[in-house]
C-alpha positions in Angstrom: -21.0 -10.2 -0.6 -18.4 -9.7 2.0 -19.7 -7.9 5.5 -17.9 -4.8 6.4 -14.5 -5.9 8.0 -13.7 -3.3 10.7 -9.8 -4.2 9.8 -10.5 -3.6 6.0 -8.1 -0.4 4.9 -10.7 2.0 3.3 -12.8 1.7 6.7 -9.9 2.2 8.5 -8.8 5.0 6.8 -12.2 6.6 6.8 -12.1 7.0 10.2 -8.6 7.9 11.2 -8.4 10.2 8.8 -11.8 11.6 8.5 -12.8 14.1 11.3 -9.3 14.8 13.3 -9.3 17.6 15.9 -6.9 20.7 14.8 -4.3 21.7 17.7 -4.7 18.9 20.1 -2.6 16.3 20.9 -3.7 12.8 18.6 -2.1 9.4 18.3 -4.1 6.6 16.5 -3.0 2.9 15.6 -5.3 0.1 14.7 -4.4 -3.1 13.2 -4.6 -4.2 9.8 -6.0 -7.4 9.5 -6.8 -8.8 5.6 -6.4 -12.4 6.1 -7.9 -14.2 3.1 -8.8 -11.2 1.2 -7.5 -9.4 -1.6 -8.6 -5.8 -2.2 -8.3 -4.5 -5.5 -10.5 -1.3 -5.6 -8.1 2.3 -5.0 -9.3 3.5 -1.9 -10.4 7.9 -2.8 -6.9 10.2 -2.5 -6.5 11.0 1.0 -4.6 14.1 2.5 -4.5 13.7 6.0 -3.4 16.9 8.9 -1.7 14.3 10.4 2.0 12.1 10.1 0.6 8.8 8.8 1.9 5.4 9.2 1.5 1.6 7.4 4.1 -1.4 9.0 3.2 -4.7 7.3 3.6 -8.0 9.0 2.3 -10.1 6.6 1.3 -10.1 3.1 1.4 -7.5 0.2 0.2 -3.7 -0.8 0.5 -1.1 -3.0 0.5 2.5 -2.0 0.6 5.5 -3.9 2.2 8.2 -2.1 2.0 11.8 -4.5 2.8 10.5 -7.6 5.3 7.4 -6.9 3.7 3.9 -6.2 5.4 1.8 -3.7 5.2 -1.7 -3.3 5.2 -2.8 0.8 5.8 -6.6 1.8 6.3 -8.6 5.0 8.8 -6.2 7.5 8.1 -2.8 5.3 7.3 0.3 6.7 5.9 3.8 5.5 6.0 7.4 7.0 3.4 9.6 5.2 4.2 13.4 6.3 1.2 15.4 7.4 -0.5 16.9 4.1 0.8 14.1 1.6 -1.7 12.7 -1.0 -2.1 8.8 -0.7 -4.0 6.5 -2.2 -4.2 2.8 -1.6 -4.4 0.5 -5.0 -3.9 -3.0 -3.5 -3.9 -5.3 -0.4 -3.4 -9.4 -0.6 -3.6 -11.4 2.3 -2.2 -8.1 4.4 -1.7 -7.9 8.3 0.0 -5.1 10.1 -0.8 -2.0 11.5 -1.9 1.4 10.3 -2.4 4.9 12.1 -0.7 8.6 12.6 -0.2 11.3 14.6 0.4 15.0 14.8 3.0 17.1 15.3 1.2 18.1 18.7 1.5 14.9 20.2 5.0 14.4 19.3 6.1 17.5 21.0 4.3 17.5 24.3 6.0 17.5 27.0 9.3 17.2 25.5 10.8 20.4 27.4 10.3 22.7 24.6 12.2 20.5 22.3 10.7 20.3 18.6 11.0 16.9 17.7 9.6 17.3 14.4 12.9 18.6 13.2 15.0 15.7 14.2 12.8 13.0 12.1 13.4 13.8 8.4 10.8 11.3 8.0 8.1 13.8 8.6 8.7 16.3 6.1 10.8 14.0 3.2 8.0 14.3 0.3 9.7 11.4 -1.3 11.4 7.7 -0.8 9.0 6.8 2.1 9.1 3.7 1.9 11.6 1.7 4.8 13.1 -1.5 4.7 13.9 -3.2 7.7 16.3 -6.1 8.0 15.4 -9.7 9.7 16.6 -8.9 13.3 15.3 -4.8 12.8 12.0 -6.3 11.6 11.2 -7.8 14.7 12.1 -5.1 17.4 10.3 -2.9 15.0 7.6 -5.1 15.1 7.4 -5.1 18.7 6.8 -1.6 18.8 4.0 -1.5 17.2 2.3 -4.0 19.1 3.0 -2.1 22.5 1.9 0.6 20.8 -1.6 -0.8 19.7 -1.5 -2.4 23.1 -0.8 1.0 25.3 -3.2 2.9 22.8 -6.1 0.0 23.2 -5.9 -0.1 27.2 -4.3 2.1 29.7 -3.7 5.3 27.2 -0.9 6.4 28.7 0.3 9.3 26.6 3.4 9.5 27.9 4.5 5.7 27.0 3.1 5.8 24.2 5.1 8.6 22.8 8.2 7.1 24.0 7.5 4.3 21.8 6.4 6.6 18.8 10.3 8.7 19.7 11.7 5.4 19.6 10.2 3.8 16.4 10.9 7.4 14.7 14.4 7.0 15.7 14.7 3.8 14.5 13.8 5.1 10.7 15.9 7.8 10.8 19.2 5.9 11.7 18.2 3.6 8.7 17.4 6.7 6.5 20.8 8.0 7.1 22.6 5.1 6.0 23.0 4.8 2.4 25.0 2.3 2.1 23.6 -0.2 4.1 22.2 -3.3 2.8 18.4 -2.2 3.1 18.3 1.3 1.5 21.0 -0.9 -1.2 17.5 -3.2 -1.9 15.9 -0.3 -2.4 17.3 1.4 -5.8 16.3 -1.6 -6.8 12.8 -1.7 -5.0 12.3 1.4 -7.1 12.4 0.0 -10.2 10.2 -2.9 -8.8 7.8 -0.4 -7.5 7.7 1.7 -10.8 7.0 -1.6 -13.1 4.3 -2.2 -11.2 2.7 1.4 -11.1 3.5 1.3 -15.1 1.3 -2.0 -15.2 -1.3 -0.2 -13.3 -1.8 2.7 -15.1 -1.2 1.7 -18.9 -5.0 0.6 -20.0 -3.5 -1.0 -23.1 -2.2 -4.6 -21.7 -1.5 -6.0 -24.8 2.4 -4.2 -24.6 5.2 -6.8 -24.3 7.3 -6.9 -21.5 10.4 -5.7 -23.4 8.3 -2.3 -23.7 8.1 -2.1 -20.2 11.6 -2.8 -19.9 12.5 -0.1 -21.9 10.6 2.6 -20.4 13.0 1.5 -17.0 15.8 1.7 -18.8 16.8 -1.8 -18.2 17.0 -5.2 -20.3 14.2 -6.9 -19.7 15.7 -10.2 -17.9 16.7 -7.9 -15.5 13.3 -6.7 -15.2 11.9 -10.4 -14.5 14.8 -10.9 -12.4 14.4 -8.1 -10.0 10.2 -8.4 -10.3 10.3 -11.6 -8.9 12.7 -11.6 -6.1 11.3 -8.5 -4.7 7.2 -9.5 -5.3 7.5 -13.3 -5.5 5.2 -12.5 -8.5 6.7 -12.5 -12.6 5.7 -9.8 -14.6 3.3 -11.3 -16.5 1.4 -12.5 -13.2 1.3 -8.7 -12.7 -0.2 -7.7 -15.8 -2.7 -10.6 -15.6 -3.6 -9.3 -12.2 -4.1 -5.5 -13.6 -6.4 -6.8 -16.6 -8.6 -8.8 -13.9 -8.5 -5.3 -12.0 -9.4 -3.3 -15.0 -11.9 -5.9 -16.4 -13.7 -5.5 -12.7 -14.1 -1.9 -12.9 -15.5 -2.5 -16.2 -17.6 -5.0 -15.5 -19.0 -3.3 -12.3 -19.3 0.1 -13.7 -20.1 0.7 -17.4 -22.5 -1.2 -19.5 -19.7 -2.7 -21.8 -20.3 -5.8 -23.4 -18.1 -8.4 -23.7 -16.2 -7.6 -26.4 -15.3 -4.3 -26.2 -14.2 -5.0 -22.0 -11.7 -7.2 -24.1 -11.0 -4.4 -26.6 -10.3 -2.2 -23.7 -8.3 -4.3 -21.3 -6.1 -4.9 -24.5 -7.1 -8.7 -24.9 -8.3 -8.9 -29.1 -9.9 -12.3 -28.3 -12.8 -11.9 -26.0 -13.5 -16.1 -25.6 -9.3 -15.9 -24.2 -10.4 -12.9 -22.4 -13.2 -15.0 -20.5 -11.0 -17.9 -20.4 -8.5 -15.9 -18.0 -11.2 -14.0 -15.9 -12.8 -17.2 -15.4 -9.4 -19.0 -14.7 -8.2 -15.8 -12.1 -11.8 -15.5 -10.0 -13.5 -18.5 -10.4 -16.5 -17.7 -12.5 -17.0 -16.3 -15.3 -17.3 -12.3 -16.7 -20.9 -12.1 -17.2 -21.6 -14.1 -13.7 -19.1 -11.3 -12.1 -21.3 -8.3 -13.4 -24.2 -10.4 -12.0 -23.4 -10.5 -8.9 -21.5 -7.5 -8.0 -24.9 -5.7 -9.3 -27.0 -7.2 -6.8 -24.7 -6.3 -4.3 -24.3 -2.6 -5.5 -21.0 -3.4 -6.9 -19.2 -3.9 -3.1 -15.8 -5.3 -4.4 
């Protein structure tokens, strides 16, 4: 059983999002720290009053955000608007930083000027995801930091909202540049992004890749092309991984029996079935559903 990690995502989230105070000014940011730990359990649909935010240093996650799925890596950034749905499916071995604000603290003391109209950012209800380059990355990264760091310590509203202008500013000038090379990467992301929310959601796993392929509108080398350079992961990796998922939830929360998890999860030969959990965690399906009962089923 793991202990509570105070940088796991669903704790996190609980409490930045939880109880905020209506008509004040609020800034939060924490870090994100899942080193060693892959979380594979959808956090419950959040709608938070405030603008939300996720920058990942390291590692990988999947967000839904309404109904698209996005896939964040190393140097990828997301703007949530105040009132969006989101979920979180999936962190692996993820660092970064996580938080919000409202519209309140944006606009103080700003001699009356509404900054919420200059950043598109906060009220786009689509494409949040940003894509930073190499040199971008790292200045963007910076800001965070001093932001955690001014936020942690001294609390000084005013810098710390000259560092939220700033990073804002930042996304906006790479929002409205369509043809440069990051927003190029990602019409291409998006067909990464939807793969992956297709391999999530389908509960039959047994479809061939060329299916998948189809529904994108795309031949399906270019599929495993474009799946790998932007995931570092082949398709078929994915799909293992969202059978392993699916098996879990099964495993943790029905009484299914061996066979028909298989039957479910789309695999027609439950000893192959076992073969491959036991291969992917380390133990086998029955020892899983042992364990995670004993523990209440913390995954």
């Amino acid at each position: 059983m793991h202990p509570l990690n105070p940088h796991d995502p669903s704790l996190i989230m609980a409490g930045l999002f939880g109880k905020i105070p209506l008509h004040t000014e609020y800034f939060v940011v924490r870090r994100l720290d899942m080193k060693g730990r892959k979380v594979e359990m959808p956090s419950p649909p959040i709608r938070a009053h405030i603008h939300c935010f996720f920058f990942v240093t390291s590692g990988e996650a999947l967000i839904t955000i309404g109904e698209e799925s996005y896939f964040f890596k190393t140097s990828e950034c997301a703007v949530i608007p105040a009132g969006q749905v989101f979920s979180v499916h999936y962190f692996d071995n993820c660092t970064g930083y996580m938080g919000g604000f409202n519209t309140e603290f944006l606009n103080s003391n700003n001699d009356g000027k509404n900054l919420f109209k200059s950043f598109s950012a906060l009220r786009r209800w689509g494409a949040h995801k940003v894509l930073f380059d190499e040199e971008r990355a790292k200045y963007i990264g910076d800001i965070f930091e001093r932001l955690f760091t001014e936020h942690t310590t001294r609390k000084n509203k005013n810098i710390i909202r000259a560092y939220l202008t700033t990073l804002l500013t930042e996304i906006e000038e790479i929002s409205r540049q369509p043809d440069s090379p990051a927003n190029i990467q990602q019409t291409e992301n998006g067909i990464c992004n939807k793969f992956i929310e297709l391999v999530f959601e389908f509960s039959d796993h047994s479809i061939p890749l060329s299916e998948y392929a189809e529904k994108l509108n795309i031949t399906k080398n270019y599929l495993q092309k474009i799946v790998k350079r932007f995931t570092d992961k082949t398709p078929v990796t994915w799909i293992t991984e969202a059978i392993i998922l699916e098996a879990k939830v099964l495993l943790c929360q029905t009484d299914m029996n061996m066979n028909e998890i298989s039957s479910s999860v789309g695999m027609m030969d439950p000893s192959y079935f076992s073969r491959l959990f036991k291969k992917q965690t380390d133990m086998t399906p029955q020892k899983y559903r042992e364990i995670q009962k004993s523990q209440n089923c913390l995954l």
